[in-house]
Residue frames as qw, qx, qy, qz and C-alpha x, y, z in Angstrom:
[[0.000, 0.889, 0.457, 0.000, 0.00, 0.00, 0.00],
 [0.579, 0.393, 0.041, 0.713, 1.18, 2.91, -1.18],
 [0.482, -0.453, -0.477, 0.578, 2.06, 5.62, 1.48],
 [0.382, 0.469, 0.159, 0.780, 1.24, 9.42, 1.07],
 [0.320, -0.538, -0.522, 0.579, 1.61, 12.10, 3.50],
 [0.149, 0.680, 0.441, 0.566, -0.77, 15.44, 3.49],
 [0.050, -0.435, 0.145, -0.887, -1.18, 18.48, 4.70],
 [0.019, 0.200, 0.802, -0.563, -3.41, 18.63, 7.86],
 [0.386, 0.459, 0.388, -0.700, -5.77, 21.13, 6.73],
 [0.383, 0.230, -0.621, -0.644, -6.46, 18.76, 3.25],
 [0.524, -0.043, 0.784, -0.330, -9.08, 16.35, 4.97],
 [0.733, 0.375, 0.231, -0.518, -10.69, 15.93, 1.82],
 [0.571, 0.482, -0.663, 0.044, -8.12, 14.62, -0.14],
 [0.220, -0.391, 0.828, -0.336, -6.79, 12.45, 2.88],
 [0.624, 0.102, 0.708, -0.314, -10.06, 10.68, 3.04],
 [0.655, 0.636, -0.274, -0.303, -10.32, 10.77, -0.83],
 [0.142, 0.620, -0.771, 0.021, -7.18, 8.91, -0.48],
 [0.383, -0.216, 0.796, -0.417, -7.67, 6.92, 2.30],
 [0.734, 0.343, 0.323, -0.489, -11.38, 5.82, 0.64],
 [0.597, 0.616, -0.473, -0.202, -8.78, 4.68, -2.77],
 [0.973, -0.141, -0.076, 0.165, -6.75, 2.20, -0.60],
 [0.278, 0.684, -0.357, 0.572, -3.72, 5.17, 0.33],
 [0.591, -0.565, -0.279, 0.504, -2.25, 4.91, 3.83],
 [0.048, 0.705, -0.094, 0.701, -2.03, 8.86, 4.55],
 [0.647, -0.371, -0.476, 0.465, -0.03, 10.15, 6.86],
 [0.102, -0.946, -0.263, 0.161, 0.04, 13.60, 8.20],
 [0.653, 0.568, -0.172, 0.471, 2.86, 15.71, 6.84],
 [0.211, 0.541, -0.568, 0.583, 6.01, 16.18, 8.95],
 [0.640, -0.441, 0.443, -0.447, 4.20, 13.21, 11.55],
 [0.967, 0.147, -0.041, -0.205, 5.57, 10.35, 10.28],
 [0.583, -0.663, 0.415, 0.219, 8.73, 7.93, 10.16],
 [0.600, 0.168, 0.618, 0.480, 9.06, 5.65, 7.43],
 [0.152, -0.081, 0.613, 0.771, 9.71, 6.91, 3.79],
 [0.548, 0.604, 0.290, -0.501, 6.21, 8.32, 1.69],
 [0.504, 0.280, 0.599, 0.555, 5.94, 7.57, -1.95],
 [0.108, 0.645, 0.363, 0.664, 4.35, 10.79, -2.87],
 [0.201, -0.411, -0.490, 0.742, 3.61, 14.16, -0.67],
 [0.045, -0.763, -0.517, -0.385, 0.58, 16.64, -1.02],
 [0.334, -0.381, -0.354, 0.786, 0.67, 20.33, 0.06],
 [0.303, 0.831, 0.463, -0.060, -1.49, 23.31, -0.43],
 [0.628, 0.315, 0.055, 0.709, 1.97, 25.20, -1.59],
 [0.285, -0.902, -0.085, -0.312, 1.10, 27.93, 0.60],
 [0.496, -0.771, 0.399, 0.003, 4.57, 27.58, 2.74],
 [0.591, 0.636, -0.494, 0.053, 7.51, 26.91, 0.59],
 [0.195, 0.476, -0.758, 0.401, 9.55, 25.86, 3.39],
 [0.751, -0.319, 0.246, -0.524, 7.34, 23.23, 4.75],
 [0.942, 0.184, -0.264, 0.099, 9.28, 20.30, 3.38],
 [0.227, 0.780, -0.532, 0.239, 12.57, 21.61, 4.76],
 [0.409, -0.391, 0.765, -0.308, 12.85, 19.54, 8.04],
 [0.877, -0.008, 0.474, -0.073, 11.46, 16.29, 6.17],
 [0.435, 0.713, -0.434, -0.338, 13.75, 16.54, 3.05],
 [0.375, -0.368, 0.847, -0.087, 15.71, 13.37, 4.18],
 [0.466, 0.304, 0.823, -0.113, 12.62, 10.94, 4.48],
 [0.541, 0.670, 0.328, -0.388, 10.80, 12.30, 1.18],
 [0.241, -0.530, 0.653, 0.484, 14.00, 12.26, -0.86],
 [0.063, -0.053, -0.912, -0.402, 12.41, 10.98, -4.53],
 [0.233, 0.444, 0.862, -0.076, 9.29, 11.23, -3.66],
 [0.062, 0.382, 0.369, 0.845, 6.80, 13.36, -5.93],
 [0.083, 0.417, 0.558, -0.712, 5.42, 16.43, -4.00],
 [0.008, -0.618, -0.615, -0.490, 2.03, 17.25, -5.72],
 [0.095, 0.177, 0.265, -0.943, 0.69, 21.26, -4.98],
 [0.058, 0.570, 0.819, -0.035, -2.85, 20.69, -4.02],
 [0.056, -0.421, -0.220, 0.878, -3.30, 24.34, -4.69],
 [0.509, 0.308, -0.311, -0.741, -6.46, 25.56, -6.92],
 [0.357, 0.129, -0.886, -0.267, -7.03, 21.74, -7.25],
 [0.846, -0.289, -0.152, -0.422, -10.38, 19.22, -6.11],
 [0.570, -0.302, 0.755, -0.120, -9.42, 16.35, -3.94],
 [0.867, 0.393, 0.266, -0.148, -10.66, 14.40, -7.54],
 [0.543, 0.803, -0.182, 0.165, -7.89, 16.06, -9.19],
 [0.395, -0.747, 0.448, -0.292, -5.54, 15.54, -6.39],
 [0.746, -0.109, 0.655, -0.056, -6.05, 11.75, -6.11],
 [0.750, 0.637, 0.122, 0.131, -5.88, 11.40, -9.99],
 [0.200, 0.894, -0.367, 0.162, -2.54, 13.27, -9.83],
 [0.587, -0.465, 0.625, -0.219, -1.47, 10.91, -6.84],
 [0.875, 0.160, 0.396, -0.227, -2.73, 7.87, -8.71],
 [0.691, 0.720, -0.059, -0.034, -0.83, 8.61, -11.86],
 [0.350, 0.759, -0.505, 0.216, 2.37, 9.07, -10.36],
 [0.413, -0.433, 0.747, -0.292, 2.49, 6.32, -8.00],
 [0.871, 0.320, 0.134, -0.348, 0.89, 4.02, -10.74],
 [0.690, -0.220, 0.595, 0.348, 3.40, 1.08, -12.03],
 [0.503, 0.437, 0.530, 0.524, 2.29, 1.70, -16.18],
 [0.126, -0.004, 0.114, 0.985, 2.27, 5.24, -17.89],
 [0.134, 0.707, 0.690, -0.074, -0.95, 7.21, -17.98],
 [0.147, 0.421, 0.390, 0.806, -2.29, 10.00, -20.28]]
């Protein structure tokens, strides 16, 4: 199961996720590695202290975006084959 930590104040995406079969973790509350990270790009320097553990993973800016468009963005880039 593929792991992606979100902002706090993105509950709709989270459970959007969550409701897809994502394990979502809160951003900057977690230990293990994430495969992908969501943020509302409102605070450049929110990644700084997890750069380490997120190393490779694609951060997706939930900004101006649905939680439909969000998880479709998620989905695509944590998907094994290519999608259009």
């Amino acid at each position: 199961m593929a792991r992606v930590a979100v902002e706090g104040n993105l509950t709709q995406i989270s459970q959007m996720l969550r409701d897809n079969g994502y394990q979502v973790v809160e951003l900057g509350n977690w230990q293990n590695p994430v495969d992908a990270v969501v943020i509302t790009g409102q605070d450049v320097n929110v990644l700084s202290d997890q750069s380490k553990t997120i190393t490779g993973a694609p951060v997706i800016n939930a900004n101006g975006m649905t939680a439909q468009e969000v998880f479709h963005a998620v989905h695509v880039r944590l998907s094994p084959t290519r999608h259009h």
